[in-house]
matplotlib code that plots the C-alpha trace (Angstrom):
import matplotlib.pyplot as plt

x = [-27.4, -29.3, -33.0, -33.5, -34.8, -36.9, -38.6, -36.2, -33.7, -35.2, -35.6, -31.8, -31.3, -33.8, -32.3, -28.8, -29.1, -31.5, -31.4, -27.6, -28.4, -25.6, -25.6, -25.3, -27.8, -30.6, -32.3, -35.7, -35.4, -34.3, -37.5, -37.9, -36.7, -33.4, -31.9, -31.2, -34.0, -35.8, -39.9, -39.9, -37.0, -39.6, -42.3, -39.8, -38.6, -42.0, -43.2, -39.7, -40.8, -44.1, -42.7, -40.9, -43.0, -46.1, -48.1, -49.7, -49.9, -52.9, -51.7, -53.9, -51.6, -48.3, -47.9, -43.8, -44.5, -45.0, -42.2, -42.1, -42.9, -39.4, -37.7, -39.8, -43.2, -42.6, -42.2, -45.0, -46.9, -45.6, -45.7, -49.5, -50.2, -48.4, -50.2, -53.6, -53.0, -51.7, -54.9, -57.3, -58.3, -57.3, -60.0]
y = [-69.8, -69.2, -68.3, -64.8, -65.1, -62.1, -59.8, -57.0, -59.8, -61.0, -56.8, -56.6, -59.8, -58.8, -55.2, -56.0, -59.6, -58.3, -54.7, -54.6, -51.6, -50.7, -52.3, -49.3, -47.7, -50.1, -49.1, -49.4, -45.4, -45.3, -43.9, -46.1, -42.9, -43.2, -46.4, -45.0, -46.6, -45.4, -45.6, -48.9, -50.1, -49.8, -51.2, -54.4, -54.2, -54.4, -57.1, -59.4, -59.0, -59.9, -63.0, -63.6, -63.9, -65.1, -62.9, -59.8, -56.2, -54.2, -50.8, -49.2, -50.5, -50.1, -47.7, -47.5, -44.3, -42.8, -40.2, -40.9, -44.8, -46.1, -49.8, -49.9, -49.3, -52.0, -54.2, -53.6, -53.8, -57.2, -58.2, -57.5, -59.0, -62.2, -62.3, -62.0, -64.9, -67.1, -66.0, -67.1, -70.4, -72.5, -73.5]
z = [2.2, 5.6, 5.1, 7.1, 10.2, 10.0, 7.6, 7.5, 7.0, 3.5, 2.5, 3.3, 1.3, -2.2, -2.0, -1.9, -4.1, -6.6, -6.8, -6.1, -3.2, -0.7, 2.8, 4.6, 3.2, 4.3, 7.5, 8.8, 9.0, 5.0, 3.1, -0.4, -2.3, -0.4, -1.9, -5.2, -7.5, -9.9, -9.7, -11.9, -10.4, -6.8, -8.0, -9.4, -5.5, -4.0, -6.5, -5.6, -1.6, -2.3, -4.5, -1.8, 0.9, -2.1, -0.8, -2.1, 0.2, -1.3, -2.0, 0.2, 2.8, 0.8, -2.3, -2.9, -4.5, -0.9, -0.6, 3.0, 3.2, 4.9, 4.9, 8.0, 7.3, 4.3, 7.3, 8.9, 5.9, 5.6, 9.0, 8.8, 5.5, 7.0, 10.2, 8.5, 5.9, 9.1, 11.0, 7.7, 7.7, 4.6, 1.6]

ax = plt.figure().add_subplot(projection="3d")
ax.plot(x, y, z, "-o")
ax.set_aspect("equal")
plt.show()
């Protein structure tokens, strides 16, 4: 199995894998509330990216019970988180 090449890739991948979502319902326009999961079933998702990416998105920056927070601002919120922990120089 090819490792995604970018971070929407691995959110296609955890959502439709792990949380058995549609494909055509994942967009970067698709808000959270959109994909058919319950509140747990959100916070599971947003706890597999993170495990996925072993990082952690404080949730100032990401809170999946946003009505409006899309596929895309996950992204971002991940881009961002992963920028700053390459930036940070190791212990």
């Amino acid at each position: 199995m090819p490792t995604p090449s970018t971070t929407f890739d691995a959110i296609v991948t955890v959502l439709t894998d792990q949380f058995h979502v549609e494909r055509d319902l994942i967009t970067p326009e698709a808000p959270l509330a959109s994909l058919g999961l319950d509140s747990l079933s959100l916070m599971e998702f947003v706890f597999a990216i993170e495990d996925h990416f072993t990082l952690r998105i404080p949730e100032d920056k990401l809170d999946p019970r946003q009505a409006d927070l899309t596929l895309g601002d996950l992204c971002r919120a991940l881009d961002e988180a992963l920028a700053q922990r390459a930036s940070t120089p190791a212990h």
